[in-house]
N, C-alpha and C positions, 0 to 999 in steps of 0.2 A: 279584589273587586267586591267579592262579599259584607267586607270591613267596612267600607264607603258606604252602599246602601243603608246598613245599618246604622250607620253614627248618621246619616243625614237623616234618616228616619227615625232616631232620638232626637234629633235635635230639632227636626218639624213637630214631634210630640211635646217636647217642650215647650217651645212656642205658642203651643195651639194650649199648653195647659195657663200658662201666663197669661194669654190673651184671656180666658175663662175667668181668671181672677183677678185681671183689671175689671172686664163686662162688671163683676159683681161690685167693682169700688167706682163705676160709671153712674151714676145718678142725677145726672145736670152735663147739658152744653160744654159748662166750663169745664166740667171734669173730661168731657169727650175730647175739646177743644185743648186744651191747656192741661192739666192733672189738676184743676183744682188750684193755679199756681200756688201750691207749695211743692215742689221738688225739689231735692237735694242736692246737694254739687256732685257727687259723684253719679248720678242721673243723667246730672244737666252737661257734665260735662263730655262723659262716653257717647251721650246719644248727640252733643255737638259736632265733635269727634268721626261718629259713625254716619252722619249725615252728611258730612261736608265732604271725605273720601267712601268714595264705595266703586264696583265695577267698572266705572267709570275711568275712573286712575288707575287700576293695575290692568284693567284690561285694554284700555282706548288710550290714554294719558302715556302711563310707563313704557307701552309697545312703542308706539310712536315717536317720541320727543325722545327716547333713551335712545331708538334707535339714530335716531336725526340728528341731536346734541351733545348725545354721548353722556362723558360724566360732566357735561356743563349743564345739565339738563336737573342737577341737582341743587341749582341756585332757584329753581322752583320749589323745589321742598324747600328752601332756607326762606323764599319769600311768604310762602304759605302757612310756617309756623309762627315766624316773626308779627307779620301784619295782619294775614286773615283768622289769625287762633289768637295768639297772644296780644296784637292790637286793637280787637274786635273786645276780648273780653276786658282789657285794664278801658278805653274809651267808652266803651257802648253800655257795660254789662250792669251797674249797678244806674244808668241812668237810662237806661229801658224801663227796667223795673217800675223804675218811680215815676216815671213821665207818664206811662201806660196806665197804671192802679190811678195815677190822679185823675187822668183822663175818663177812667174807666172803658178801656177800648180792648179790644182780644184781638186784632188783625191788623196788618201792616194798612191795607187801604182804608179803616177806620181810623186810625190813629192820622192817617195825613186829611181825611174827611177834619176830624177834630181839631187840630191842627193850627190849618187854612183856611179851615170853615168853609170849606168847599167839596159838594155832593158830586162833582163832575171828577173831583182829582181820584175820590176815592172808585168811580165806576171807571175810571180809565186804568188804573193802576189794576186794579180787579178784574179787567178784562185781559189787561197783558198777562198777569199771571195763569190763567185760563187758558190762554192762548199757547205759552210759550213754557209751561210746565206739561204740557203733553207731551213734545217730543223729547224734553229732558228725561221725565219718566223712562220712555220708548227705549234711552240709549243706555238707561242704565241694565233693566229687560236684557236687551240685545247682550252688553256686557257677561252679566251670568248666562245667558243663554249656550254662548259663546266657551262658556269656559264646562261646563256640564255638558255639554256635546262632544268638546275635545277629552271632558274624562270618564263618562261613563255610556261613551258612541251611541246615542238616541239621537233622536229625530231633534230640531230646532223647535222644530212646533211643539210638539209633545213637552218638550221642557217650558216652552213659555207660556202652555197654557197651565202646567202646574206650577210654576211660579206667580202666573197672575191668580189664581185658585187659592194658593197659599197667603198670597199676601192680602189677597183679600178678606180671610179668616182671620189670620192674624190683628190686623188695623181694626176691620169693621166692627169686632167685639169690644176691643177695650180700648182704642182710641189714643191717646197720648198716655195713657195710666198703663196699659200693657207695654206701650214704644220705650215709655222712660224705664221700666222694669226690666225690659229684655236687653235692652240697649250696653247695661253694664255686664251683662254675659255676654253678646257683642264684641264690646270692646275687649272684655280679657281674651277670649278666641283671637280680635287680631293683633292682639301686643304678641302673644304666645308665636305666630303663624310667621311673621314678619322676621322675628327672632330668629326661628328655625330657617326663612327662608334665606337670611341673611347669613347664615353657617355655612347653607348647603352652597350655596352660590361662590364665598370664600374659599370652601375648599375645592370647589371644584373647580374657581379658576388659577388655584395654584398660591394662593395670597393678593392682597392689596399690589403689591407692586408688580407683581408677574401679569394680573389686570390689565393695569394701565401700560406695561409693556406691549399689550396684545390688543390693548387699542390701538396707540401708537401706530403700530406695525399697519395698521389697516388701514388708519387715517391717522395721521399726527394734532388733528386740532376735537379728536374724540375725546383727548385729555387733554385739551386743555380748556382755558376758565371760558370760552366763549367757541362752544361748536360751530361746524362747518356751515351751520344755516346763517349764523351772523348774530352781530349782539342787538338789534331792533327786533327781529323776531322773539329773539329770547326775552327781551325785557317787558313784549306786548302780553307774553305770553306769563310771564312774574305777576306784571299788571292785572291781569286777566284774571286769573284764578287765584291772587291774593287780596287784592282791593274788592273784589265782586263781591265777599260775605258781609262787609258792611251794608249791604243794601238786598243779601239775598231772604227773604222772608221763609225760606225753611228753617235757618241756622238761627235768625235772629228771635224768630218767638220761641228759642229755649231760653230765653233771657223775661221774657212776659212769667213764663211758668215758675222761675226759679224762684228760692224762698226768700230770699234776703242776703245782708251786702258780707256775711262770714260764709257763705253757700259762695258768693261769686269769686269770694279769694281762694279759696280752696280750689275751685272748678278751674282756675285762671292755670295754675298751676299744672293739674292734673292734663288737662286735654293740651296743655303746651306739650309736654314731655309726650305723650299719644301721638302728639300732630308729627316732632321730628320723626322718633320713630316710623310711625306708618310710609309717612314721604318721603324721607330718605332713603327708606329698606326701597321703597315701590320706584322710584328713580333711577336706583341704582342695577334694578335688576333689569330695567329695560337698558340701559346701557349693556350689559350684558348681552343681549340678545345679538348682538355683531359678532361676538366670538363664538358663543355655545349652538348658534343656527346659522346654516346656507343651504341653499336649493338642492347640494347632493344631500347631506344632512337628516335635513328637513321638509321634505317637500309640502308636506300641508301650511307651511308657515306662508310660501310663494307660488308668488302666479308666472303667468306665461313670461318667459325670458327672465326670469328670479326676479321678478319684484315683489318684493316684499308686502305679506298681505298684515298692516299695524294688527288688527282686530285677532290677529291668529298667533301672533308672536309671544307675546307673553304663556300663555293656553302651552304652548308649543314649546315652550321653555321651562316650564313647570315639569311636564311628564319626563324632562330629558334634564333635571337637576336633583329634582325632589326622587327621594327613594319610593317605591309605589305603596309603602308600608305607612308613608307621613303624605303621600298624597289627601289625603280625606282632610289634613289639618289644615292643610292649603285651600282646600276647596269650602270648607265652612271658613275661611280666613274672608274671603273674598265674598261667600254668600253672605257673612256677617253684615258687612259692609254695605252689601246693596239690598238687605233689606230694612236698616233704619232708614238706607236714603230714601227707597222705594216708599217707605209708610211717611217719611217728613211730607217727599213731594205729592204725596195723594192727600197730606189731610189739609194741609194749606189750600191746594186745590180746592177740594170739599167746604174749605171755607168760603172760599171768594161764592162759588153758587150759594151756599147756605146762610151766611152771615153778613156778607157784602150785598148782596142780590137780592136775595129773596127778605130775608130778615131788614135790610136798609131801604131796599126800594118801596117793595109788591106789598109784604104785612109785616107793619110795626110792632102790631099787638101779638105776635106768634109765640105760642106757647113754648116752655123750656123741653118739654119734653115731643115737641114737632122738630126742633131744629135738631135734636138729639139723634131721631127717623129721619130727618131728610139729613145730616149729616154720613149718617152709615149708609142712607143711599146713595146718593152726592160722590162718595167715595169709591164704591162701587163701577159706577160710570166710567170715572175716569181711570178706574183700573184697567177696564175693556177697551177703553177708547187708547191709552197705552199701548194694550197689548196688541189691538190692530196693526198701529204704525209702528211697534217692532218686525211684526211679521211681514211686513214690507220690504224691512231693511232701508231706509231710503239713502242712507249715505254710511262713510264710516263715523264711528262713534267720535272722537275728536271733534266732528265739524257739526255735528248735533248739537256736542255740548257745550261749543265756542257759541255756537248762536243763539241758545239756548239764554245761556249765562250771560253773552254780553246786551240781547235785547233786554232781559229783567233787571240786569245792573242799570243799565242806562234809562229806564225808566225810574228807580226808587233810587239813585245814589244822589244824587242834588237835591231833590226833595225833602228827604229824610234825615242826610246828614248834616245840609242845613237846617231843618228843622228843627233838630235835637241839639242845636251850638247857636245857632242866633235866634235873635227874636225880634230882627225887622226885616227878615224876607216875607213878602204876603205872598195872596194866594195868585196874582200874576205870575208873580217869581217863580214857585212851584210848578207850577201849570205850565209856562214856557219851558221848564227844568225838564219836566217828564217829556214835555214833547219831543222837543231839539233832543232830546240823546235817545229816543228810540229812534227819530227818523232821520238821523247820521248814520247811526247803526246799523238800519235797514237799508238805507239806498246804499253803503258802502258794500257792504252785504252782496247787494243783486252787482254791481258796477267791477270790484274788484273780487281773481280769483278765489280759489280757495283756499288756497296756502297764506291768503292774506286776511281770513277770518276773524284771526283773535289781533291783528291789530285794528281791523275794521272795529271790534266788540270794544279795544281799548281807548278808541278814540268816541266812537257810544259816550262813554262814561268818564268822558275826562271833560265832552262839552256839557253834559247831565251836570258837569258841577262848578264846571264855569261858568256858564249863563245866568244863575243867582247871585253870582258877584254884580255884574253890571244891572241887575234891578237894586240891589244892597245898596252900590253907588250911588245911582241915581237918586234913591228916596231920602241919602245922608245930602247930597248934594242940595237939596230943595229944600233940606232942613236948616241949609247955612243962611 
């Protein structure tokens, strides 16, 4: 137990020294905002990487769906590497770059402001992010929360408010310049941690096939290509959290900062190989969680009459795989993780009040080094305002992030993506686009269960990118 504090307590030292020596390479908005866009592929790629998986997946994601889908629940990590890493960066990544610098725009709702030439698309898009990055933040919180309580028995509170503490030192000094630095120490912690987890896990279930024997045995469709919940779920769920990074504004402004188009082949590469890795080790071990846990077992993993508690299953599957000697590597594994997400989803945030809002709307004329201050404040805010609706708890982590995710996809994914590919949708088109798929998203949301979330979120984002078709139509139709 001694070993743990102390490597966490190097490794919050480091952090904090990093953060220090971005502050000093901080001098400008942009540098706060972006690094300056010049960052490097291997920057741009780890802190892609470490943003798009963090507590979220191994603690809320893995538990859940590995336990529900078994090893079919691994066709999520196959869609997640394929389209949301590898399709994100050969599509988007060197025509971000260039459409943005032409524009001169540093945020996703400026860039559709410039666009469509529309001041209304960029305050609506800027108010969803505002809106619906609070509780994304919140669930990732809860996730570490969640896993530091299960390994070094404190309090819930106590750890979240030193995590909102920490990461608010971290962010607030150096901005994207410290995130992209720390980001590739990050990443090697969780190539390292996934690695190991994926040994301990092997051997301790006896090999690959003695595994899926002992799925089998418990349920026969845990192994096979489409688990017990069905293949509509599974595919809302592929949907969901592989097509949502084309439109999710944390992931996509590492592509505003990156240096140029030998930075994005490289980075293409790099965070593809990252992405299997991370999702398929985190997949697989929630699958696991049906053999190595049950209510005699385990009891903090289940509640009254064994139901399974998702948010404890993994946490609870760690102390009872991993040696307690390689616990700490697990545990900076997964903090690595949630805190680029933590610092992506607070500085975008920080944007929308500072550079959408305030800078677009209130004063034009604002100083570089006002938006600089009200950016580190900005950020602040919505760290506490986070950390409140963590310590709420208000549901489990999955249905956070399902709604989370599918409300901001379905407002930016029709907009943006037709944006960035045609050049006869206007700003009707867009503006209908953002409407209709948040407010599909949302009445399906309130009308159907919970279990039916992430297709509620994938139907969001499927009419987001339909509905510019039929303005595209129509304006080619009137030109015949």
């Amino acid at each position: 137990m001694l070993v743990n504090y102390i490597a966490v307590g190097a490794y919050a030292a480091l952090i904090i020294f990093i953060g220090l020596r971005g502050m000093r390479r901080t001098s400008s908005y942009n540098d706060f905002l972006l690094g300056g866009g010049n960052v490097g592929p291997w920057m741009t790629a780890f802190s892609y990487g470490t943003a798009y998986f963090s507590a979220v997946l191994f603690i809320g994601f893995a538990g859940k769906l590995g336990w529900g889908f078994g090893l079919s629940a691994l066709w999520i990590a196959v869609g997640n590497t394929l389209i949301g890493v590898l399709g994100v960066w050969i599509l988007l990544g060197n025509r971000i770059k260039k459409v943005t610098h032409s524009l001169n725009v540093k945020t996703m709702p400026e860039y559709l402001e410039a666009r469509f030439n529309s001041p209304f698309l960029k305050g609506f898009t800027a108010l969803a992010i505002f809106i619906f990055f609070v509780p994304y933040t919140a669930a990732v919180f809860m996730g570490l929360s969640y896993l530091f309580e299960s390994t070094f028995q404190i309090s819930y509170n106590w750890i979240l408010l030193f995590m909102g503490l920490f990461t608010g030192i971290y962010l607030i000094m150096g901005g994207y310049k410290s995130m992209a630095m720390i980001d590739v120490i990050f990443g090697v912690i969780m190539t390292i941690g996934v690695i190991i987890l994926l040994w301990f896990n092997i051997k301790r279930g006896g090999g690959i096939p003695n595994i899926v024997s002992s799925l089998k045995a418990i349920e026969p469709r845990l192994a096979a290509p489409v688990g017990p919940p069905g293949i509509v779920p599974l595919l809302s769920l592929v949907f969901l959290t592989s097509v949502a990074p084309f439109a999710m504004p944390q992931l996509l402004q590492k592509f505003y900062a990156i240096r140029d188009k030998k930075a994005v082949k490289i980075g293409t590469i790099a965070s593809t190989v990252f992405a299997i890795l991370v999702t398929g080790i985190a997949y697989f071990t929630g699958a696991l969680t049906r053999i190595f846990l049950s209510p005699a077992t385990s009891p903090g993993a289940f509640g009254e009459g064994g139901v399974p508690l998702f948010d404890a299953l993994i946490p609870e599957l760690l102390t009872t795989v991993i040696p307690s000697a390689l616990t700490v590597i697990i545990l900076l594994l997964i903090l690595s993780a949630s805190m680029s997400t933590l610092a992506a989803l607070v500085l975008i945030s920080s944007s929308t009040v500072t550079k959408d809002f305030y800078h677009g709307f209130i004063n034009k004329q604002a100083s570089d080094s006002s938006l600089t201050r009200l950016g580190r404040v900005s950020s602040g805010f919505f760290i506490i305002l986070s950390m409140i609706l963590a310590w709420l708890k208000p549901a489990v982590i999955v249905t956070i992030l399902s709604i989370s995710w599918g409300a901001i996809a379905s407002v930016f994914l029709g907009p943006f993506i037709w944006g960035m590919f045609s050049k006869i949708l206007g700003k009707p088109g867009a503006i209908a686009s953002a409407i209709a798929g948040l407010g599909t998203c949302m009445v399906l949301f309130f009308t159907w269960d919970a279990s039916k979330i992430p297709l509620a979120a994938s139907t969001g984002m499927l009419v987001s990118l339909i509905v510019p078709a039929f303005f595209v139509l129509s304006r080619k139709l009137k030109s015949l």
